[in-house]
N, C-alpha and C positions, 0 to 999 in steps of 0.2 A: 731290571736289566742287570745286566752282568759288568763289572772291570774285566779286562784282561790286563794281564803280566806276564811280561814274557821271562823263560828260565832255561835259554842256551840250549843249544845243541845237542843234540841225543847223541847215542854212540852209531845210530842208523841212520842221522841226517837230519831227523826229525825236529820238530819245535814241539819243547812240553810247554804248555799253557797253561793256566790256573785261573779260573775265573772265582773272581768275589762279586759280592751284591756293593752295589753302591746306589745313590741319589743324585751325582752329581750328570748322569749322562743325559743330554737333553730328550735319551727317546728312553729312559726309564720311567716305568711304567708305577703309580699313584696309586694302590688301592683304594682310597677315598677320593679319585680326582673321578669324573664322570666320565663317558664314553664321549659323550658332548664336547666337555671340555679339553679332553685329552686330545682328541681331533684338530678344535678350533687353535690349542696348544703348538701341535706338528704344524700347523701348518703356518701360523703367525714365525715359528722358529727356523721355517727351513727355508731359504730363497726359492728352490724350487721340488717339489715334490708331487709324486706320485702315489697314491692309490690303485695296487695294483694285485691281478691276480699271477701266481705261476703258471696259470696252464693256459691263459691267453693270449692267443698270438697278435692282438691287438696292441697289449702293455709291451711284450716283445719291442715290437717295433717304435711304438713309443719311443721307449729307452733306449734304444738304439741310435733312431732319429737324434734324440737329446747329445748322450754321447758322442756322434758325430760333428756335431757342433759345439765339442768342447766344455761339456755340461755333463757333471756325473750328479746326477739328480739326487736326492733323499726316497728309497722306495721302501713302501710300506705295503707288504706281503697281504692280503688279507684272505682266509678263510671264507668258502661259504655261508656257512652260519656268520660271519662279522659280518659280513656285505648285507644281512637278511637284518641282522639285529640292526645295521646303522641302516638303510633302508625303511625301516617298520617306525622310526623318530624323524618325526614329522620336521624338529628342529635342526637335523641333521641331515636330511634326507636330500634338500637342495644345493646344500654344500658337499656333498662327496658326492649323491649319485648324480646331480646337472639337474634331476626333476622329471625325464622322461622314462626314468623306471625301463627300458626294453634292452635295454646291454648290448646296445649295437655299436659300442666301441666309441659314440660321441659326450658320451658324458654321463649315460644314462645306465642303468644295473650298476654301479655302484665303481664298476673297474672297467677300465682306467679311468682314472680323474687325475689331472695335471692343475695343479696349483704353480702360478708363477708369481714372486712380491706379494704372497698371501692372496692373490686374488685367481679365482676359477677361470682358468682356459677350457676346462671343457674335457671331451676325450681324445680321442687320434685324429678322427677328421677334424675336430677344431686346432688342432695342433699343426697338421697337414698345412689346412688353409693359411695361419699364422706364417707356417713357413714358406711357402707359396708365395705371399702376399709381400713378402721381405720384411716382415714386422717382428719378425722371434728373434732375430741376432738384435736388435734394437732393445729389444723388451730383456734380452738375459743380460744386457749393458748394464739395462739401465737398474737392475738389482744384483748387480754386483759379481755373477757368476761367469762374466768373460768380459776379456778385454778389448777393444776395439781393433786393434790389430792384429789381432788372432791369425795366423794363417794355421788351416786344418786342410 
């Protein structure tokens, strides 16, 4: 992963940036940590996090969903080939794809996966349902990402 530092104002408005390499960022990436553990890592580290692709309009709403309720979640962008490699690891494959491999947006093809207090909610319909059910504003309490008297 990258630092950023910031270094004022341009004469157009602009922000010059300068990124350096460091270790200290919690989503910098290990060349000796595993796919496995780097995973099981993000997700023990984030209160709440996603598994997500850009071009599906599933994780879309997702984060949206999240968002609206006061939650800027941790999202992790993944390529097709990531979702094939952590899908193809048997000891991976339960924890980010949900286990039914068909990518219909419940937890299954790898994106979206919704991690909440480290533990799998699932994909949008399990998300949906959560929220539905009046169980998700209780659950982002109770790991820390919003407060009880939130008005949104």
């Amino acid at each position: 992963m990258q630092g950023v530092h910031r270094y004022g104002m341009l004469a157009d408005g602009r922000v010059r940036l300068e990124l350096t390499p460091t270790t200290s960022s919690p989503l910098a990436i290990d060349m000796a940590e595993s796919t496995e553990m780097r995973i099981q890592r993000l997700i023990s580290e984030n209160p709440v996090i996603i598994f997500s692709r850009s071009s599906c309009c599933m994780c879309h709403v997702m984060k949206h969903l999240l968002l609206n309720n006061g939650v800027h979640p941790t999202v992790i962008e993944l390529e097709e080939d990531e979702i094939g490699a952590i899908n193809n690891n048997n000891q991976v494959a339960p924890a980010v794809d949900g286990g039914d491999g068909d990518g219909d947006g419940d937890g299954g093809g790898g994106a979206p996966a919704l991690y909440i207090g480290g533990a799998l909610v699932g994909g949008l319909k399990d998300l949906v349902a959560l929220h539905l059910s009046g169980h998700l504003v209780p659950k982002l309490i109770e790991v820390g990402v919003r407060e009880n008297n939130m008005v949104l």
